[in-house]
C-alpha positions as CSV (number, residue, x, y, z in Angstrom):
1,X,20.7,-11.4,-5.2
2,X,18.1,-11.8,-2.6
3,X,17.6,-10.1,1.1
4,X,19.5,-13.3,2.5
5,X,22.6,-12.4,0.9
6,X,23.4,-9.0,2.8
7,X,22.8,-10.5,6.8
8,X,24.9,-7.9,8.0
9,X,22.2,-5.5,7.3
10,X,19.7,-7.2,9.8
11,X,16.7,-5.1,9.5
12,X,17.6,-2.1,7.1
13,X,15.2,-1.7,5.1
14,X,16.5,-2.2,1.1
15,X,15.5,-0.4,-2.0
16,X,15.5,-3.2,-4.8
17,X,14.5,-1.2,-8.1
18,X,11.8,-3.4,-9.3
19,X,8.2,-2.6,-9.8
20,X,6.1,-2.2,-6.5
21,X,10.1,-2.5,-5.1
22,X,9.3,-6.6,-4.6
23,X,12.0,-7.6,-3.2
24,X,14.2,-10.5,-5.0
25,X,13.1,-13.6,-2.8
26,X,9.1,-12.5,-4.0
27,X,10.2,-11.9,-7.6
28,X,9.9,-15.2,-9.4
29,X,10.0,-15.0,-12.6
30,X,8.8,-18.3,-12.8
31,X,5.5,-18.0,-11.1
32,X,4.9,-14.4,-12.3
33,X,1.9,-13.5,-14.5
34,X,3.5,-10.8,-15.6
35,X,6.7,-9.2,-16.9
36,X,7.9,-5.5,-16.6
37,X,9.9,-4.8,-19.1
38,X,12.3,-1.5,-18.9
39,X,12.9,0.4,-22.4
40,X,15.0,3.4,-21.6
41,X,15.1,4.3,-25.5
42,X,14.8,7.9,-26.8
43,X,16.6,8.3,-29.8
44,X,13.9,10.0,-32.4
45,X,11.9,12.5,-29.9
46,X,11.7,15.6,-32.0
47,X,10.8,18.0,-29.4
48,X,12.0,17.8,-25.7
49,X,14.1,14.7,-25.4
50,X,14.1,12.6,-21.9
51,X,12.1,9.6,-21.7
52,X,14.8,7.5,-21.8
53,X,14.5,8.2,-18.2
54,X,10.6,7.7,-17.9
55,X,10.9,3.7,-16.8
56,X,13.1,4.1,-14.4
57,X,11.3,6.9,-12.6
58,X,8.2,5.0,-13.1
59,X,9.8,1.6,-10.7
60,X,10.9,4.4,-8.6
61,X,7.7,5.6,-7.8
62,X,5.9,2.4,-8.1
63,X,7.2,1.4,-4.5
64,X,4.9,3.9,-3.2
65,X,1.7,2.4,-4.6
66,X,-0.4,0.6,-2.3
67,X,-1.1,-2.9,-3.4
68,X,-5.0,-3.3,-2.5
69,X,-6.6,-1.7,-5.5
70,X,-10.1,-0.1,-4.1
71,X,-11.9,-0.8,-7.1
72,X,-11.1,-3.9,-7.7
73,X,-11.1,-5.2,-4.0
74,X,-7.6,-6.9,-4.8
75,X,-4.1,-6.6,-4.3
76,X,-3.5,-7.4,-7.8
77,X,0.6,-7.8,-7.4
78,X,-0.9,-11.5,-5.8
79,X,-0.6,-12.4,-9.5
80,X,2.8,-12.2,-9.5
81,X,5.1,-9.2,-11.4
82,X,8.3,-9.9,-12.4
83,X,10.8,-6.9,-13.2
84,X,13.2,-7.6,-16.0
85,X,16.7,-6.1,-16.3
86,X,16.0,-3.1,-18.8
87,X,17.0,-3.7,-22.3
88,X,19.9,-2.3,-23.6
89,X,19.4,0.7,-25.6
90,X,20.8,0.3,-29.5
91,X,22.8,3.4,-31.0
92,X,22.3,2.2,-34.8
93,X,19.0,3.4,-35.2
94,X,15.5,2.7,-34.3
95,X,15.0,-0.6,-36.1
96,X,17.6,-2.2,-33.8
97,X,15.8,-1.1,-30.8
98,X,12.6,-2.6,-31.9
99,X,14.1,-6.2,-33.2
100,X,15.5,-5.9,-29.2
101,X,12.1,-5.3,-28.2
102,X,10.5,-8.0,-30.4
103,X,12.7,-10.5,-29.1
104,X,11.8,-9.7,-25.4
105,X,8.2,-9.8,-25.8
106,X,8.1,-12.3,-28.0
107,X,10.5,-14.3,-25.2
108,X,8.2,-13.4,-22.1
109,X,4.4,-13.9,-24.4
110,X,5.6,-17.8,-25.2
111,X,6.3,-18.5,-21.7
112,X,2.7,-17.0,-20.8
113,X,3.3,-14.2,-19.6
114,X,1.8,-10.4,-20.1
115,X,4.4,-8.0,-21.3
116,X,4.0,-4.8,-19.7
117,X,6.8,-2.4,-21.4
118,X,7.7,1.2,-19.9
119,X,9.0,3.7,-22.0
120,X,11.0,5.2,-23.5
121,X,9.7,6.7,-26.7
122,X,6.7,5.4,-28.5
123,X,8.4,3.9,-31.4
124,X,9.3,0.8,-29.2
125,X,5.7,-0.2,-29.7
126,X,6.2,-1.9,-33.3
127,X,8.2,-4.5,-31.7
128,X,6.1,-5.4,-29.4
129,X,3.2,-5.5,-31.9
130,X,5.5,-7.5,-34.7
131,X,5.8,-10.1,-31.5
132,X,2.9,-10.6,-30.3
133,X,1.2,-10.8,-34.2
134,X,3.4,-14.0,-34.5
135,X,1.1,-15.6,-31.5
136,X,-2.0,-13.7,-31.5
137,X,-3.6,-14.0,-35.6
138,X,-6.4,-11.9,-34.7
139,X,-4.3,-9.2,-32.7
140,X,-5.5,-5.3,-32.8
141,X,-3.8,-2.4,-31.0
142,X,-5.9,0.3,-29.0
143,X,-3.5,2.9,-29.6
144,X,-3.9,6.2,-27.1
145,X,-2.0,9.4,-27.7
146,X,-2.4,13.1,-28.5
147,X,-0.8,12.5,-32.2
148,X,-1.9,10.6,-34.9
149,X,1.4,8.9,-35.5
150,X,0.4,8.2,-39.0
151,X,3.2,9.5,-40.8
152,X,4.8,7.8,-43.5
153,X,8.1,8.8,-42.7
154,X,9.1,11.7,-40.3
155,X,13.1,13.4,-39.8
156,X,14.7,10.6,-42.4
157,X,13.2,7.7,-40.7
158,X,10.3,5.1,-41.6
159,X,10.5,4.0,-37.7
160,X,10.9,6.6,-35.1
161,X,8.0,7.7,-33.2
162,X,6.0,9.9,-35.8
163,X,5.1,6.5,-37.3
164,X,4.6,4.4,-35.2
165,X,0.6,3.6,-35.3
166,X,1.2,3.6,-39.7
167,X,3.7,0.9,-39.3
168,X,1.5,-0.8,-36.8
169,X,-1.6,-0.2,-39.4
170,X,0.3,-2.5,-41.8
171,X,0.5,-5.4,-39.4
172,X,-2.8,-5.9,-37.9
173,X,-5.5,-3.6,-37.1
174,X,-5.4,-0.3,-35.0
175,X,-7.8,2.1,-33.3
176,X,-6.5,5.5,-32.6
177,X,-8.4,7.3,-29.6
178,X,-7.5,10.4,-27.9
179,X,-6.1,12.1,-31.2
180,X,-6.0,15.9,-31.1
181,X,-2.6,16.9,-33.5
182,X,-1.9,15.7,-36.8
183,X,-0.6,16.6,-40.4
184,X,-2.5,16.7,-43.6
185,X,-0.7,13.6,-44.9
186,X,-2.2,11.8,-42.0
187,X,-5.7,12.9,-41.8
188,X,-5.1,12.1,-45.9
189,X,-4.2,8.6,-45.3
190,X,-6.9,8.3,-42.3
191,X,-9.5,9.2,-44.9
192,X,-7.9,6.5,-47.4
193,X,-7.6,3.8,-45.2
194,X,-10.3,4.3,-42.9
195,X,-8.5,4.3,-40.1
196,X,-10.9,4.1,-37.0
197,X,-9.9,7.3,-35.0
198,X,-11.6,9.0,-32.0
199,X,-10.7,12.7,-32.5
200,X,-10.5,14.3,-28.7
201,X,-12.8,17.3,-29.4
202,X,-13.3,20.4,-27.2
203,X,-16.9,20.7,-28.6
204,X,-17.9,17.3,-27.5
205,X,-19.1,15.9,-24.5
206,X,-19.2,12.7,-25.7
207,X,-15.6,11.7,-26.3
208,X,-15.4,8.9,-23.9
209,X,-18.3,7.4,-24.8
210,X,-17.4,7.7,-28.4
211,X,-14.1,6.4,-27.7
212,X,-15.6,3.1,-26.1
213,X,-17.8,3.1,-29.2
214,X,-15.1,3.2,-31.4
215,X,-13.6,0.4,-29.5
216,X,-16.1,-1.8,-29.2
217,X,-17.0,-1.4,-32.9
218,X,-12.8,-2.1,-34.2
219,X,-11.0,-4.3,-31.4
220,X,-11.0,-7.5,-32.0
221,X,-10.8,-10.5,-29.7
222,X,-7.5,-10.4,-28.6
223,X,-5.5,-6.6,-28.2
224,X,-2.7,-4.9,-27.3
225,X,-3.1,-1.6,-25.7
226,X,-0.3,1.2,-26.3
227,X,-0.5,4.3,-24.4
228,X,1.5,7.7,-25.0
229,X,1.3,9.8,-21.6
230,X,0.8,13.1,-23.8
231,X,-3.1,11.5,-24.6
232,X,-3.3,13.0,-21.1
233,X,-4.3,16.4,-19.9
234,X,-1.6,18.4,-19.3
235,X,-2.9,19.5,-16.0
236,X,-2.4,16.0,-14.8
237,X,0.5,15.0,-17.4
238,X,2.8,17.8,-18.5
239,X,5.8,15.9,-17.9
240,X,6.2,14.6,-21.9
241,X,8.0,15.9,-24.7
242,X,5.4,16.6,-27.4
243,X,2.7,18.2,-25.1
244,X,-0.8,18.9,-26.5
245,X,-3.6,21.2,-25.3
246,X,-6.2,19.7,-24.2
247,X,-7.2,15.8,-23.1
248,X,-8.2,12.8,-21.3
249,X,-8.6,13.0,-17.4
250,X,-7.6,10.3,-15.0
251,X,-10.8,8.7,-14.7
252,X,-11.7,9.3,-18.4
253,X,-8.9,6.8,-19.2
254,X,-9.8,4.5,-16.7
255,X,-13.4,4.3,-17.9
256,X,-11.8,3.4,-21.4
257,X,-9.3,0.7,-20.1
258,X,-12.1,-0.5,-18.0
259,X,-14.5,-1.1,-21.0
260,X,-11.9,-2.7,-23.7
261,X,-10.8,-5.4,-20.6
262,X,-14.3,-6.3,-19.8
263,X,-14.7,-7.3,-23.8
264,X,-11.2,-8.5,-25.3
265,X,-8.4,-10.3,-23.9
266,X,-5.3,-7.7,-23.4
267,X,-2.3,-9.7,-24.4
268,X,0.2,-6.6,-23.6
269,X,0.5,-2.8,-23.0
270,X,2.9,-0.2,-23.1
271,X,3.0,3.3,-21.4
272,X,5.5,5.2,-23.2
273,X,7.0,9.1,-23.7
274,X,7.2,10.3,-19.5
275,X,9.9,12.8,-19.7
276,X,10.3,13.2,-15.6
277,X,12.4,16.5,-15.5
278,X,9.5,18.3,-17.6
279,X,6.9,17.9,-14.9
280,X,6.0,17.0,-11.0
281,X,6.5,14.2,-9.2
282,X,3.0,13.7,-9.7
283,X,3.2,13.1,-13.3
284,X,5.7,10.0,-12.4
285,X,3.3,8.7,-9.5
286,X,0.3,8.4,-11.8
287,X,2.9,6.7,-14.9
288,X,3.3,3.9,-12.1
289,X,-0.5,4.3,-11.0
290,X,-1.7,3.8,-14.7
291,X,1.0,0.7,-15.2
292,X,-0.6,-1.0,-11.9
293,X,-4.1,-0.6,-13.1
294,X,-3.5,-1.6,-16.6
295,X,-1.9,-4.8,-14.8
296,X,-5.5,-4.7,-12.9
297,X,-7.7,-4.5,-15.8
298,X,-5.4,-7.2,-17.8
299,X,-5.4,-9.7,-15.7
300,X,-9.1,-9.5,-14.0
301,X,-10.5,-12.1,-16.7
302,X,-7.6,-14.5,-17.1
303,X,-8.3,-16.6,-14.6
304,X,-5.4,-14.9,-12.4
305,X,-8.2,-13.3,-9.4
């Protein structure tokens, strides 16, 4: 359905749902660079459910982002951004929701385009990663959240969100930054494996620039970048269900996503875990904000600006 199609409306103004609200007529999905991909799945949050509702809010508040991005001196939606209908959430467990996912991504990533998935709850990450393995052979995941994620198995599942960077650790490499909560059987397996992880210390003044050290040193050409919202302060991000103490700032992140684009090619991203009734408005606004410079930084050496 386009504008053209409702003429008895004349010059009301029409909400249309999609990312930046682009209305159908501009929202080819054949000349788009990129696809927006809806994941309202929360069915293994252990704490304070609710993202199921976090993409929707996120296209909600994303119409109120101004297109010209001041540091980039672009209005990067000239690339193209597609909104896709949001996938339909499964009801038979985790591993359903993430073959969904892996056929999405793997769908829009063959037709060359970037898969930007809003979540939901982290575990629909794995899908994404098992997709985009199949194309990219030297694929690595910056991975950015408060919690380790490294658990083997968590609440009678291998797949839900607690383990969501170990199953992504046995597909290609991972870099965990921004860690400040986990169990003995991860820091365990961390040690073992030598998992590359920036731990988000309150004695350090140094975690950003460790954290783009870290990067720099692990990611390989080509990465995906998966970001749980709870990596964020809670003074700027309280609306999640696992809240930590403690975290990244707004430009701290930035500073990070800025670096890893400017050396490897990001082939995808998620932002996962907004829970929108457990914080301000605020918290949403900066979801979308995040999404629409992650599209920024993505894009900026693909030939696309």
């Amino acid at each position: 359905m386009s504008a053209s199609d409702y003429p008895w409306l004349g010059e009301v103004p029409l909400q249309w749902h999609t990312f930046l609200d682009t209305p159908p007529d501009d929202d080819d999905p054949e000349s788009a660079r990129v696809f927006v991909i809806p994941v309202p799945y929360d069915a293994t949050t252990s704490f304070k459910a609710g993202a199921r509702h976090g993409p929707a809010a996120i296209i909600d508040a994303s119409r109120h982002l101004e297109d010209y991005d001041i540091e980039l001196a672009r209005d990067i939606s000239e690339i193209g951004i597609h909104t896709t209908p949001q996938l339909q959430p499964q009801a038979d467990g985790p591993q359903s929701m993430i073959a969904s996912v892996r056929t999405a991504v793997r769908s829009a990533a063959s037709h060359g385009k970037l898969p930007a998935l809003l979540g939901g709850e982290h575990s629909i990450t794995v899908g994404a990663v098992q997709a985009l393995a199949e194309i990219h052979h030297d694929l690595s995941v910056l991975y950015i959240d408060a919690h380790a994620d490294m658990r083997d198995s968590y609440q009678g599942t291998r797949w839900g969100h607690a383990s969501v960077a170990r199953r992504i650790s046995e597909i290609c490499p991972v870099v965990l930054v921004g860690v400040r909560s986990l169990s003995i059987e991860e820091m365990q397996h961390i040690s073992a494996k030598g998992i590359p992880v920036q731990f988000w210390s309150p004695d350090s003044r140094d975690n950003l620039a460790n954290a783009i050290a870290l990067a720099s040193a692990h990611l390989t050409g080509n990465i995906y970048i998966s970001i749980d919202l709870d990596a964020l302060d809670p003074s700027i991000m309280s609306a999640v269900g696992t809240p930590e103490p403690g975290g990244m700032l707004w430009y701290e992140i930035l500073s990070l996503l800025r670096a890893v684009s400017r050396r490897s090619n990001i082939v995808g991203f998620d932002i996962v875990e907004l829970s929108p009734a457990e914080g301000p408005n605020a918290c949403t606004f900066a979801a979308a904000k995040l999404a629409y410079k992650l599209i920024g930084y993505a894009t900026q050496n693909r030939g696309d600006f």
